[in-house]
ROKOL-131682 format. One line per field, with one value per atom (N, C-alpha, C, O): residue in three letters; atom name; x negated, y negated, z. Coordinates in steps of 0.1 Angstrom, whole numbers, plus 5000, padded with zeros to 4 digits. Last residue first. Example, Ala and Ser with C-alpha at 12.3 -4.5 7.8 and 13.67 -1.06 7.14 Angstrom:
<sites>
code SER  SER  SER  SER  ALA  ALA  ALA  ALA
site N  CA  C  O  N  CA  C  O
east 4872  4863  4871  4866  4868  4877  4868  4858
north 5022  5011  5000  4989  5057  5045  5033  5033
up 5071  5071  5079  5080  5078  5078  5078  5085
</sites>
This chain:
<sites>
code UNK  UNK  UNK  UNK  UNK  UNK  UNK  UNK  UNK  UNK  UNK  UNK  UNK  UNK  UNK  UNK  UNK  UNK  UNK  UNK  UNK  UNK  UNK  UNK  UNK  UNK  UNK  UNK  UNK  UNK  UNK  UNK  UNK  UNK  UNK  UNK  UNK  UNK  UNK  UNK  UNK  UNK  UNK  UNK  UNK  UNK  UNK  UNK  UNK  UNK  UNK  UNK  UNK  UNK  UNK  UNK  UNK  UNK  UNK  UNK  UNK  UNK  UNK  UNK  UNK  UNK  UNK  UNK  UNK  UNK  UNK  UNK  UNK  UNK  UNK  UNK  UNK  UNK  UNK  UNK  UNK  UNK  UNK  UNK  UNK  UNK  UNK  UNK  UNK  UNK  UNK  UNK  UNK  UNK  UNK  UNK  UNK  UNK  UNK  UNK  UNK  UNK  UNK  UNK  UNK  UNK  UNK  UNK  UNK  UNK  UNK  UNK  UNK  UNK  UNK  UNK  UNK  UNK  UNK  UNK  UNK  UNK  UNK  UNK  UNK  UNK  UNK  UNK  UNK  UNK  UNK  UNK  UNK  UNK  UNK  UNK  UNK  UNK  UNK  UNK  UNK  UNK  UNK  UNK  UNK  UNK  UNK  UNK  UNK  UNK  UNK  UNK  UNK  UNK  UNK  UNK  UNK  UNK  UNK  UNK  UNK  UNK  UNK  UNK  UNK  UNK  UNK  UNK  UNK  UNK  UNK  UNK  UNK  UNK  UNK  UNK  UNK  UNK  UNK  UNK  UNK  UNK  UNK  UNK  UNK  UNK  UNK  UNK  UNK  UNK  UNK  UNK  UNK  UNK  UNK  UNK  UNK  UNK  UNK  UNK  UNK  UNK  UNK  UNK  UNK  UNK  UNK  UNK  UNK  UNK  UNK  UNK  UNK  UNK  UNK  UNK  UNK  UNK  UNK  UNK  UNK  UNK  UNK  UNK  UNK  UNK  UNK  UNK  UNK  UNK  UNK  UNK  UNK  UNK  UNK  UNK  UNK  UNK  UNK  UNK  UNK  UNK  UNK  UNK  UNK  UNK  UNK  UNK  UNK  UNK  UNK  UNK  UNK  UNK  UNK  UNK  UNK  UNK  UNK  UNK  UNK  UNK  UNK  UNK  UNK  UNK  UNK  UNK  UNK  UNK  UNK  UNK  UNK  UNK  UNK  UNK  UNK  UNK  UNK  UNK  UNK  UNK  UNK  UNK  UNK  UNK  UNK  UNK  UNK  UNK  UNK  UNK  UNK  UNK  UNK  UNK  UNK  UNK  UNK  UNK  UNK  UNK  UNK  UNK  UNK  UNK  UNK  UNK  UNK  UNK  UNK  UNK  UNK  UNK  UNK  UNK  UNK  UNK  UNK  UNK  UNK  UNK  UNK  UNK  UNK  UNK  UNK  UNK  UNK  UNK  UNK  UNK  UNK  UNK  UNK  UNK  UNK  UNK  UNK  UNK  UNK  UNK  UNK  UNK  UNK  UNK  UNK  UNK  UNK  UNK  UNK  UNK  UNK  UNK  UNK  UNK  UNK  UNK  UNK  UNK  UNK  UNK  UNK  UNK  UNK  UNK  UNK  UNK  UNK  UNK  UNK  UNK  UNK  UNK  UNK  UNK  UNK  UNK  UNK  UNK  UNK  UNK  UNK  UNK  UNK  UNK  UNK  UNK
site N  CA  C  O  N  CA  C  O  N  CA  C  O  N  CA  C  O  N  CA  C  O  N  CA  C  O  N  CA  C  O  N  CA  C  O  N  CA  C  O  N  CA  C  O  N  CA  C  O  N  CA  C  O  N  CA  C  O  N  CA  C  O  N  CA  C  O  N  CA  C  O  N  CA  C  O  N  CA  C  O  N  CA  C  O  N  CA  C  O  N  CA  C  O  N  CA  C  O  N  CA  C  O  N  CA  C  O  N  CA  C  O  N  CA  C  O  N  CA  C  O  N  CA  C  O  N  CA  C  O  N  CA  C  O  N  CA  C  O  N  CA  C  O  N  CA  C  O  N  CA  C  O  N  CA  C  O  N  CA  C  O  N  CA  C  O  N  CA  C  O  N  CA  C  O  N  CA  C  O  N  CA  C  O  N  CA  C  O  N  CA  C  O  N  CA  C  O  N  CA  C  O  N  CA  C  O  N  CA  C  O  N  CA  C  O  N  CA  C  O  N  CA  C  O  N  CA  C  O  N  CA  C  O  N  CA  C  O  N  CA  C  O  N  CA  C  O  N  CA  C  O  N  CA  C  O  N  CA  C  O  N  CA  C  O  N  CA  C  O  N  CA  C  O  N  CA  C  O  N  CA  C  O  N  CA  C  O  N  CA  C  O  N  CA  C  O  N  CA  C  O  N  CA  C  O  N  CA  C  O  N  CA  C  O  N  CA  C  O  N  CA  C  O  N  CA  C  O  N  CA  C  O  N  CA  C  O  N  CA  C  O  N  CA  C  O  N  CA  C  O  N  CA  C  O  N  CA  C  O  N  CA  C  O  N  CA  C  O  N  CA  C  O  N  CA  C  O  N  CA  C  O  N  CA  C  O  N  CA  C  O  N  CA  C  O  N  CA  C  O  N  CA  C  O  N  CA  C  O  N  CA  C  O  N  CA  C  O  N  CA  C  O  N  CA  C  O  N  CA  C  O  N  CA  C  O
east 9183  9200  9210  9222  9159  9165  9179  9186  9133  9143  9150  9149  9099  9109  9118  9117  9079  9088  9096  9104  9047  9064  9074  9074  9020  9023  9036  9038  9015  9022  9024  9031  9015  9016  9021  9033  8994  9007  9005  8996  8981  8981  8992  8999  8978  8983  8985  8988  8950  8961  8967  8961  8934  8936  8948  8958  8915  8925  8924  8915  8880  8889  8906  8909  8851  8865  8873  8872  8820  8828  8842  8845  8800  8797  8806  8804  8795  8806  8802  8800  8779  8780  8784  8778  8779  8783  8784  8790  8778  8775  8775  8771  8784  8773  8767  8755  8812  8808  8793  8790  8813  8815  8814  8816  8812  8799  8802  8794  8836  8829  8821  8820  8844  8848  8847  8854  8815  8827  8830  8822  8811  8808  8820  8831  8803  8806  8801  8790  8776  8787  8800  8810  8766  8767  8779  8789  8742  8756  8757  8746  8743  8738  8749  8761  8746  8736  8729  8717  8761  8761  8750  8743  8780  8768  8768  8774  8815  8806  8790  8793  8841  8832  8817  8809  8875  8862  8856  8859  8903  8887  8882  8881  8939  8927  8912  8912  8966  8958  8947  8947  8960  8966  8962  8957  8923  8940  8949  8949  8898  8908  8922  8929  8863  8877  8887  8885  8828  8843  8856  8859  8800  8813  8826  8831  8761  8774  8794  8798  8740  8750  8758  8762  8723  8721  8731  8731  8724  8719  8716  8708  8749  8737  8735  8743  8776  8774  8759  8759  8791  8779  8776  8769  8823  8812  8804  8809  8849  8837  8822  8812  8867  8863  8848  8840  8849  8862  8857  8846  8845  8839  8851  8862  8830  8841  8840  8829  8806  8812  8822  8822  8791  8798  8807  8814  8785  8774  8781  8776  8816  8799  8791  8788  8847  8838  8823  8822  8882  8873  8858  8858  8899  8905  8892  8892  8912  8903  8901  8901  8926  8937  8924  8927  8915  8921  8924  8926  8906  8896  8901  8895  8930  8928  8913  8909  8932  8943  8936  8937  8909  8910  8925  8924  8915  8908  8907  8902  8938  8941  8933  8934  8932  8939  8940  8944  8917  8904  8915  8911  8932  8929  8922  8919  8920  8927  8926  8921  8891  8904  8908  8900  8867  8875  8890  8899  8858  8869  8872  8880  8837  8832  8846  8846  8852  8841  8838  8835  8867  8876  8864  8867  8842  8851  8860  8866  8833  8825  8837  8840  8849  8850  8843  8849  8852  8864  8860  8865  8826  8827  8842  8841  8804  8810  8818  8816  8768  8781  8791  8788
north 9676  9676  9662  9664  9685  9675  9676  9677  9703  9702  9690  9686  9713  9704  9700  9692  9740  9727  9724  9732  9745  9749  9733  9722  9733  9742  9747  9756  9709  9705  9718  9718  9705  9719  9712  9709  9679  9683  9690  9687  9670  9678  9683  9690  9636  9649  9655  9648  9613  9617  9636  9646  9592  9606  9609  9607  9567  9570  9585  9591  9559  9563  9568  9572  9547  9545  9548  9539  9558  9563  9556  9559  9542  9550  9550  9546  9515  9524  9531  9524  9511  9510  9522  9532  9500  9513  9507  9496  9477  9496  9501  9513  9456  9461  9469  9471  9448  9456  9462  9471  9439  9454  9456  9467  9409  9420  9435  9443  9401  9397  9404  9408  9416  9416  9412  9417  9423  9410  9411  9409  9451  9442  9429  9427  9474  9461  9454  9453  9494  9495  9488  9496  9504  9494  9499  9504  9516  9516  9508  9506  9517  9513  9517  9519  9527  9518  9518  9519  9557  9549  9541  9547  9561  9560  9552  9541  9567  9557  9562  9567  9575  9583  9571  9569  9579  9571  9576  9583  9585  9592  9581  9574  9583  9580  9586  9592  9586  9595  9584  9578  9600  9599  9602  9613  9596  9590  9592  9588  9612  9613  9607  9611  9601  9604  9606  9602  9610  9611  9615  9625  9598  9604  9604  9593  9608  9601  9610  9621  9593  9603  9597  9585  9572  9578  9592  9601  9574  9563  9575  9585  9596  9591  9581  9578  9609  9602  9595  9586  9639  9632  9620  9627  9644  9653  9637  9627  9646  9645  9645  9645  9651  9636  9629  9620  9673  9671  9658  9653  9674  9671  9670  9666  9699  9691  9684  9688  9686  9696  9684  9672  9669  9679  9689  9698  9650  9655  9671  9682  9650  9646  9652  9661  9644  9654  9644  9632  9645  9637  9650  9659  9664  9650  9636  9625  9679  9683  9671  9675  9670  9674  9677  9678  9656  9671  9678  9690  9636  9643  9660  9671  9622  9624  9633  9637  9619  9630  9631  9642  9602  9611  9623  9635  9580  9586  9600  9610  9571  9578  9583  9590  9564  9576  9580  9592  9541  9554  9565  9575  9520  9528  9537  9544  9515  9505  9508  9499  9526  9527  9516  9509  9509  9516  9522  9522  9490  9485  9497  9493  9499  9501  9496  9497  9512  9500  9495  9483  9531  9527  9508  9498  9551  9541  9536  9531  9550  9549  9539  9527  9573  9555  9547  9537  9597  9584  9569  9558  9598  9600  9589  9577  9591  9598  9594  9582  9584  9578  9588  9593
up 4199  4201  4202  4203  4181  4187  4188  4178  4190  4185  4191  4203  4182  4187  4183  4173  4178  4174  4180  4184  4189  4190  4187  4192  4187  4178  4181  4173  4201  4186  4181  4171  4234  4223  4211  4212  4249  4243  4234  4226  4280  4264  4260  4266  4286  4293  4279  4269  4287  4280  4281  4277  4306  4306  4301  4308  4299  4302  4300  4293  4316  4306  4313  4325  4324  4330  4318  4309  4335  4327  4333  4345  4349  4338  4327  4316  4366  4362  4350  4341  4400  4390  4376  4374  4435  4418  4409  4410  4449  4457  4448  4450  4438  4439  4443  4442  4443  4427  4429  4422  4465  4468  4453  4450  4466  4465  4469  4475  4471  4457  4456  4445  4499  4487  4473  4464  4517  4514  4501  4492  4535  4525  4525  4532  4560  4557  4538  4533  4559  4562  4562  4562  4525  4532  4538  4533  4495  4506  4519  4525  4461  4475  4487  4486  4437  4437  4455  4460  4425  4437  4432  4423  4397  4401  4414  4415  4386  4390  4399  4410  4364  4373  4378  4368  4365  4366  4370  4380  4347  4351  4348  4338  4347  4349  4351  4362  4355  4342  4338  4327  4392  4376  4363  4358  4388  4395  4384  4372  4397  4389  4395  4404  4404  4408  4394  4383  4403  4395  4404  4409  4413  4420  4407  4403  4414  4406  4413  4415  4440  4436  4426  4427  4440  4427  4429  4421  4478  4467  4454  4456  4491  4486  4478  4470  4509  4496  4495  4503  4523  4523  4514  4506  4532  4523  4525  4528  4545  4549  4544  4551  4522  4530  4534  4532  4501  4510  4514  4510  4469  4479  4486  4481  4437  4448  4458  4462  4421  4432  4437  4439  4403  4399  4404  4398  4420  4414  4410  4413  4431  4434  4433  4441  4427  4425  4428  4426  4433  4434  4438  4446  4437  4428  4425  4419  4457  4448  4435  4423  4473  4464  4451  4439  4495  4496  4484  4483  4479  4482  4485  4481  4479  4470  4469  4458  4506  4502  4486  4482  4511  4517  4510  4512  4503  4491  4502  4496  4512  4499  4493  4483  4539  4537  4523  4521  4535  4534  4533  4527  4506  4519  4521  4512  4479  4482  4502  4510  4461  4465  4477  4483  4453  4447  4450  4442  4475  4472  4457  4450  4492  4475  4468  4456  4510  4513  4501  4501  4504  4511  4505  4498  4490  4483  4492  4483  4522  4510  4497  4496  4532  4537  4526  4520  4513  4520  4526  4525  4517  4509  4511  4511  4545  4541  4527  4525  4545  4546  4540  4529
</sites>
């Protein structure tokens, strides 16, 4: 199953066009490699997306063409869901005007 429809179906992203730009945008990794849309998804691949300032990275369980939205927690299961704090230089001082 492709990688876009996958989370589209796995209710991680909301549309397949977003996980698809977010695939272009190098934004999303499998089994440590980048993956374009098209890329392949397996039972026991782990997938890390980055939104923002977000990283999740989730374990496939299963896959399915169709699910019903109470049972799409059952395609993954979540390793890692953290915030992503942008880095900031404490070594140049800051001036206040």
């Amino acid at each position: 199953m492709r990688i876009d429809l996958y989370l589209k179906i796995a209710r991680l992203v909301k549309r397949r066009p977003i996980s698809k730009e977010l695939a272009n945008q190098d934004r999303i990794l499998i089994n440590g490699r980048h993956a374009k849309p098209s890329t392949d998804v397996k039972i026991g691949d782990e997938i890390d997306l980055i939104f923002g300032h977000r990283h999740l990275k989730v374990k496939v369980l299963d896959l399915a063409d169709s699910i019903k939205k109470a049972m799409s927690m059952t395609l993954y299961e979540i390793l890692i869901d953290e915030r992503i704090y942008p880095q900031v230089d404490e070594t140049t001082p800051k001036t206040l005007d």
